[in-house]
C-alpha positions as CSV (number, residue, x, y, z in Angstrom):
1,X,-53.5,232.0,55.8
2,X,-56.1,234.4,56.9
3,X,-57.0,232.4,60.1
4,X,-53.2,232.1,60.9
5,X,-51.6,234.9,63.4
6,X,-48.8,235.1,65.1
7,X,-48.2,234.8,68.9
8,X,-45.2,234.9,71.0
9,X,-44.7,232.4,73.9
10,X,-41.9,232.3,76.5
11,X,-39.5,229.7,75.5
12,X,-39.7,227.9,78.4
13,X,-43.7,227.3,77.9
14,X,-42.7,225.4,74.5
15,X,-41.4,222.0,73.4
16,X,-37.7,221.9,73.8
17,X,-37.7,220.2,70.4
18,X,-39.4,223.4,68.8
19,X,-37.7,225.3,66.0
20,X,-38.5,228.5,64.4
21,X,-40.6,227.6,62.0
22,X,-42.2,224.8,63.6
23,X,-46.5,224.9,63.7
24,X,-48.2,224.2,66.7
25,X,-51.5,224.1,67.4
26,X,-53.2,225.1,70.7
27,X,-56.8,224.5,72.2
28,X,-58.3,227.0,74.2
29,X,-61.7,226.0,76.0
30,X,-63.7,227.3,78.8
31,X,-63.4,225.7,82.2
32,X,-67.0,225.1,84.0
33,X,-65.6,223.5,86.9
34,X,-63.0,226.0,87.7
35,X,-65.0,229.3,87.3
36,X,-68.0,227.9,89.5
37,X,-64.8,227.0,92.6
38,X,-63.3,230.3,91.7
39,X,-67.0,231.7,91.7
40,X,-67.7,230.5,94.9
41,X,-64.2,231.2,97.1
42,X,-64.5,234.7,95.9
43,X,-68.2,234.8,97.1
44,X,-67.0,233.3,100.7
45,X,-64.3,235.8,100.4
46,X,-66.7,238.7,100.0
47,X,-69.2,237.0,102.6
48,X,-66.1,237.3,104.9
49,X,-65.1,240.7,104.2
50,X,-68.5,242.2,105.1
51,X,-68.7,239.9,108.1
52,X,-65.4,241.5,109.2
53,X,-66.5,245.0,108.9
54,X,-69.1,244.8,111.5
């Protein structure tokens, strides 16, 4: 359909089981929790960097 497309995937990502062929269906979401850590160690990170160039 229109709201199908085609993407290719490294076998080794996919269900052994999986033939050409098969459907699969994949859900895709933002993470909160993991962009505010990865926020905040690449703020410390900066902090650090300035600190070091004193």
């Amino acid at each position: 359909g229109e709201n199908e497309q085609k993407v290719v995937f490294p076998k080794n990502l996919l269900a052994k089981n999986l033939k050409e062929g098969d459907y699969i269906s994949i859900d895709i979401k933002y993470d909160e929790i993991a962009t505010k850590k990865a926020v905040a160690e690449i703020e410390e990170l900066m902090k650090s960097l300035k600190n070091d160039n004193k």
